[in-house]
N, C-alpha and C positions, 0 to 999 in steps of 0.2 A: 792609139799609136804606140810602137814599138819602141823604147829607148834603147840608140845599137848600146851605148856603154853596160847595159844590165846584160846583153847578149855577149858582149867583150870578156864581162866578169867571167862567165857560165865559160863561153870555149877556153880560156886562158889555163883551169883547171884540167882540160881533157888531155893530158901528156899523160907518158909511161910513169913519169916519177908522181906527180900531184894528185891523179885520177882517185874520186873515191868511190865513183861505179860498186854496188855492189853487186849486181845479178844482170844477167843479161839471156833473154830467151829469144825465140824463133822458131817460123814455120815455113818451108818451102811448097810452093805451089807448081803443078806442074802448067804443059802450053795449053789445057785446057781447061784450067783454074780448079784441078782436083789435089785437094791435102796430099800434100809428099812425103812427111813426117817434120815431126819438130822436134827442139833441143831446150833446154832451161837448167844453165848452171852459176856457179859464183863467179863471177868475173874474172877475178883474182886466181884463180884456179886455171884460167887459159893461160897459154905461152904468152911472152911476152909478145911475139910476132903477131901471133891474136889477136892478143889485146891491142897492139899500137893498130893494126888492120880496123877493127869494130871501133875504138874511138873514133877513129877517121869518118866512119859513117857515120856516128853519133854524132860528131863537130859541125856534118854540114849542116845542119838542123838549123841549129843557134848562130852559124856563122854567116849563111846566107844573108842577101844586102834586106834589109830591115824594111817594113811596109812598101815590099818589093814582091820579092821568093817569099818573105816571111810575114806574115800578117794574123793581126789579133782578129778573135772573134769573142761574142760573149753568149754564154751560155742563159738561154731563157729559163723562168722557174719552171713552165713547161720541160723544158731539156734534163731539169735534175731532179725528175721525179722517181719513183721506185718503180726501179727495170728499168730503167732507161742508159747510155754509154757512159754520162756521167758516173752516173753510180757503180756502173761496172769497172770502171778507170779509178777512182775511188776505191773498189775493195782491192784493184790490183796495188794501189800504190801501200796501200797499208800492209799488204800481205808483202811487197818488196817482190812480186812477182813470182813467189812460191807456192802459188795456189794452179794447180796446172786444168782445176776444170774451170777457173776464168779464163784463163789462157786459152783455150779450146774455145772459149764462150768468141774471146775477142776475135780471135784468128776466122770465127765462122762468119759475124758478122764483115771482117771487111773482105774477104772473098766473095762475099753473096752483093757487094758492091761493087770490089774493084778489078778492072779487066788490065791485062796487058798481053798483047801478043806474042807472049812469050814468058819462058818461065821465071816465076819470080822469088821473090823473100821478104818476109813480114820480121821483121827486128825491133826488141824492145827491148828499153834498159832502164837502170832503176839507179836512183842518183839519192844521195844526202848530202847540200852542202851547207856546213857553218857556217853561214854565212858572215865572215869578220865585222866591229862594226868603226865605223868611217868618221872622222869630224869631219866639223863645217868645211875645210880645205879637202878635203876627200881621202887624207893619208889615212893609212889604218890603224886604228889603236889597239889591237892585238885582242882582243875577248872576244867571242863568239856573243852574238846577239838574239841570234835566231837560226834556226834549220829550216832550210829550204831540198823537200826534199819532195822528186818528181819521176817523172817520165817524159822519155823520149822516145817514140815513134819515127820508123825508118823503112819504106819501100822502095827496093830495089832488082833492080834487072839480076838475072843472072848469070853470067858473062859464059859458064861450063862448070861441072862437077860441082854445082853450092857454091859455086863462086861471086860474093856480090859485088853488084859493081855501083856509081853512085847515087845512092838514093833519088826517086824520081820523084817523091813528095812524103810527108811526114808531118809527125807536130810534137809539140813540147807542152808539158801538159802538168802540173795548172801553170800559166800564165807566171813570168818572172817580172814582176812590175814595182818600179821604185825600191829592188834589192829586196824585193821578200815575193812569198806567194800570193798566188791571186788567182780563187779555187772560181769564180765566175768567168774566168776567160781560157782561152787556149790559143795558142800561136800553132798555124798551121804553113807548113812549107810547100812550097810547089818549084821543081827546076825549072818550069815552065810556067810564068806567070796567065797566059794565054792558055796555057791546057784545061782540061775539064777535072784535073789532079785535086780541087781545092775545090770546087765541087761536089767531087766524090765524096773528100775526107769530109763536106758540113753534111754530109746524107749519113753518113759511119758516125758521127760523132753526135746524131741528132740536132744540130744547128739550121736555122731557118737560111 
């Protein structure tokens, strides 16, 4: 099960002023689910209008109603074997998503799974947070304890011109569990808890 308050912590940070986003990439697919081209820069390097646009998308991820839209899953030692999504989510988190032949690697894979009748956008981004650490009452005692540092995953419609609109499922990835990482699980999003969204993405991510 999801804890909303570790998902509270994560969106609380996604504002113009707090965000430490470093990198944020993407791939457009056309209505017949052929590569449109893609993009992969520092975040910080977008306009501010950008950036508050792309956090928004990144936000629903984490903000969605918890073992609802958002749901954990856990990775079998079958699933993090060598070649396998795991591992590839893995060299992309370490790389901070500057590695653009994983990026190609991933974009293939979920296209060669996911359909939509209409054109769409694969959005990724790449997060470091200190995560402050807390006493027993939950106030914060100012030191950094640990870095929790991730991805988020975001597909969406696209509304004209590369324009996205709110992601139709996605996931967060490794898992934010008791205020730190948790490289066995991943939380996967669906707008559409009834859709086949959360399906696709355990077939993309190799999950049973």
């Amino acid at each position: 099960m999801i804890n909303r308050d570790d998902m509270l912590e994560l969106t609380r940070r996604m504002t113009l002023s707090r965000t430490s986003f470093t990198r944020i990439a993407g791939c457009y697919v056309d209505e017949e689910g052929e590569y449109d081209g893609s993009f992969n820069t520092n975040f910080l390097k977008l306009s501010a209008p950008e950036r508050k646009k792309h956090l928004e998308i990144a936000k629903v991820i984490p903000f969605s109603e918890t073992n609802v839209n958002l749901k954990q899953f856990q990775f079998e030692p079958e699933a993090r074997r060598a070649g396998s999504m795991w591992q590839l989510l893995m060299g992309l988190r370490q790389c901070g998503l500057k590695n653009d032949a994983l990026m190609e690697t991933f974009y293939d894979v979920v296209m060669e799974n996911y359909y939509m009748d209409s054109e769409y956008a694969i959005y990724m981004f790449h997060d470091r947070y200190d995560i402050p650490a807390k006493g027993a009452d939950k106030e914060r005692l100012g030191e950094s304890e640990e870095m929790f540092e991730y991805l988020i995953c975001a597909v969406c419609p696209l509304l004209g011109s590369y324009e996205p609109g709110k992601p139709e499922c996605g996931f967060l990835f490794p898992a934010f569990t008791d205020r730190g990482g948790d490289l066995n699980h991943v939380n996967i999003y669906s707008a559409d808890p009834k859709s086949e969204c959360t399906d696709v993405l355990k077939r993309v991510l190799g999950i049973r």
